[in-house]
N, C-alpha and C positions, 0 to 999 in steps of 0.2 A: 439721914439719907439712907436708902435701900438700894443696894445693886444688888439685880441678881438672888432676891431673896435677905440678904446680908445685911444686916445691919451696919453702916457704917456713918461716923460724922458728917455733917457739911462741912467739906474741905475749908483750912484757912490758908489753903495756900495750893497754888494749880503751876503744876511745872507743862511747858508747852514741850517736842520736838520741832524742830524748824525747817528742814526739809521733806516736802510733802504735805507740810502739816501747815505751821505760818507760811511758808515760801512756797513757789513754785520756780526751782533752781533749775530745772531738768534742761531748759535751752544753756543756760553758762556752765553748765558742768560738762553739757555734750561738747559746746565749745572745745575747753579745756581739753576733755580726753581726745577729740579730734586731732587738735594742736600738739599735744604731747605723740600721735600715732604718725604724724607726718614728722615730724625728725626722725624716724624710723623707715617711711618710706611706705606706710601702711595705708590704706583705705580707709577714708571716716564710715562713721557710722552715726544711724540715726538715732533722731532723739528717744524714740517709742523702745529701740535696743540699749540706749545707755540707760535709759529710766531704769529698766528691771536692775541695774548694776547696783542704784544708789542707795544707802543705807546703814552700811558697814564701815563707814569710813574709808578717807582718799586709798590707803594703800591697798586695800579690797577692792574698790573699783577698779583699781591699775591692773591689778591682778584679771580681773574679768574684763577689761576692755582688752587687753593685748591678748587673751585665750578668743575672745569673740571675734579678734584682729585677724586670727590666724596663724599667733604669733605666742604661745603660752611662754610664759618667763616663770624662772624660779630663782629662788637664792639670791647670788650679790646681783644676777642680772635684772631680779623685780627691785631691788632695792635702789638700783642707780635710776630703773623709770621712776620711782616713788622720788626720789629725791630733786629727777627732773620737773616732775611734776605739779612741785613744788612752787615755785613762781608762776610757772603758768597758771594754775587753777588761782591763787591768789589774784590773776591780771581779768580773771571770768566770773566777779562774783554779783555784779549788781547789771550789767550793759541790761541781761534778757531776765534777769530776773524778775516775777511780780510774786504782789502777796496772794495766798490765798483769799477765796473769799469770807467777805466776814470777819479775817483777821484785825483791820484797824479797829473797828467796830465792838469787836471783841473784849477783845485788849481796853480797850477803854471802857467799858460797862465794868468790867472786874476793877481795873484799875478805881474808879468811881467811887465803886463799892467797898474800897479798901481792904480788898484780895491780894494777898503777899501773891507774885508770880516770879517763875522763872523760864528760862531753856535752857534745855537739855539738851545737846546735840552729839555726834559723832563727829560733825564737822568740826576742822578744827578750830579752836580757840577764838585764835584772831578772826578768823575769817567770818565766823558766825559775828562774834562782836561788830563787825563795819560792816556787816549784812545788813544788822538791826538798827546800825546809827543813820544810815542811807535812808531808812523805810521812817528814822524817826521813832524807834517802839522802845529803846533804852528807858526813855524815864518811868516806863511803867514796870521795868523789870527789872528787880530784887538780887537777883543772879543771874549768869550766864556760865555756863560749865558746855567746853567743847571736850571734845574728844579725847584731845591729845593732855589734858588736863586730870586726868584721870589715869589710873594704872589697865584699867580695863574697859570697853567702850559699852556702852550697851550691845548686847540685851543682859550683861552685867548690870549690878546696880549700884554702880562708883558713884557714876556721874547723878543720879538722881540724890543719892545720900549727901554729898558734898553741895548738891543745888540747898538741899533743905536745911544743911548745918550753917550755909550763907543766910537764909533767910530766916534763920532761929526757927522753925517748926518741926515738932515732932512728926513723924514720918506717920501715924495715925492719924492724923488732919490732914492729910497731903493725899492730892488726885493728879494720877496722870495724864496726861490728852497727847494721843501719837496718830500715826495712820499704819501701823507694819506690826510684824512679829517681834519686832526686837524693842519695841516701846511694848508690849505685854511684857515680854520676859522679864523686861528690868524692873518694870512696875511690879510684879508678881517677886522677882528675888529682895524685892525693896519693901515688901509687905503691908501696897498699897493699892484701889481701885483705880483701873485704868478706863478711859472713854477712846473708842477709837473713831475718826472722822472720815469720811468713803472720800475718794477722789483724789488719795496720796497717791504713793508709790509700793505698795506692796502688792505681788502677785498671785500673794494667797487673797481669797475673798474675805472681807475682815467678818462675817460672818463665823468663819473658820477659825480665827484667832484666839475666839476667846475671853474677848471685851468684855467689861460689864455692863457697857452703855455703848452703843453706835450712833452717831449723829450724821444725817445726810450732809451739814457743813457745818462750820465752826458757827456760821452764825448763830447754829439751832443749839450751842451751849449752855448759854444761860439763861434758857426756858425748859430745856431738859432737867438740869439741877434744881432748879426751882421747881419741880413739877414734885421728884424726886425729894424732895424736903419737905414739902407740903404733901406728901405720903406717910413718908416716915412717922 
């Protein structure tokens, strides 16, 4: 396969990101941060203003939705929201959520083809896990590494390395697929090709990011890779 010039393997193993990328969470997570903003006494806000939020994980988002509130917290005072926040974002994960497109589809063409897969998320843990058993996409995935699972979230490269020590693959066989800057960075501190997919959540144009590959949706994955192999 060739990214970018670059000589690299046909991956045997595709780790996903799951927000913006599998998921489109942005209505249950606005939930959430709304719900968490009224025990405060605060103004909701919209979905299009919490989207830009998401990415960094819950206590990141807490942090920018109370500053976008009106309301910026620091110290034990973000930390008691973060912990309120807690339950509630757990009670908002599947009501509004849909999959991306392409994602079932997806996911089972690799799975088929007997493609080790995982995700990777910043979300945490659990939450991603009953994200995926709601949608049904567990049995084709190898690994699930949230956020909180790791020492450091993406755009570190904890969470990618620990996905691929689960799934026995050497990190040289291994492609990432995100939609944002922190699914490059990690994939890049991980010393791996990353694919990025238009229609997440990131603000920068993924033009900008970086990619070695951009897909207008998940579904155009794996006729991309395949095109890409059949170069190579």
């Amino acid at each position: 396969m060739t990214v970018n010039g670059i000589k690299a393997p046909f991956p045997r193993a595709i780790l996903f990101d799951l927000d913006g990328t599998l998921i489109d969470s942005a209505p249950d997570i606005t939930a959430a941060v709304n719900e968490l903003l009224a025990t405060r006494q605060l103004a909701p806000l919209t979905v299009p203003r919490v989207t830009t939020m998401i990415g960094n994980g819950v206590p990141k988002l807490v942090e920018r939705a109370f500053a976008a509130a009106g309301m910026p917290l620091i110290g034990r005072a973000l930390e008691e929201a973060t912990r309120d926040m807690a339950p509630i974002y757990n009670r908002h994960l599947t009501y509004l959520t849909r999959l991306m497109p392409g994602t079932r589809e997806t996911l089972a063409h690799f799975h088929m083809s007997g493609m080790a897969m995982g995700v990777v998320s910043n979300k945490p843990q659990v939450a991603s896990r009953e994200i995926l058993l709601h949608f049904g996409l567990t049995d084709a995935l190898g690994a699930i590494v949230g956020g909180d699972a790791v020492s450091q979230k993406k755009p570190a490269p904890d969470a990618l390395l620990l996905a691929l020590e689960r799934l026995r693959i050497d990190v040289e066989n291994a492609l990432m697929v995100g939609d944002s800057a922190a699914d490059v960075g990690a994939a890049r501190a991980a010393g791996m090709p990353v694919v990025l997919v238009r229609g997440g959540y990131t603000q920068v144009p993924v033009e900008e990011l970086g990619a070695d590959l951009i897909c207008d949706s998940l579904g155009d994955l794996p006729l991309a890779l395949r095109a890409l192999r059949d170069a190579a």
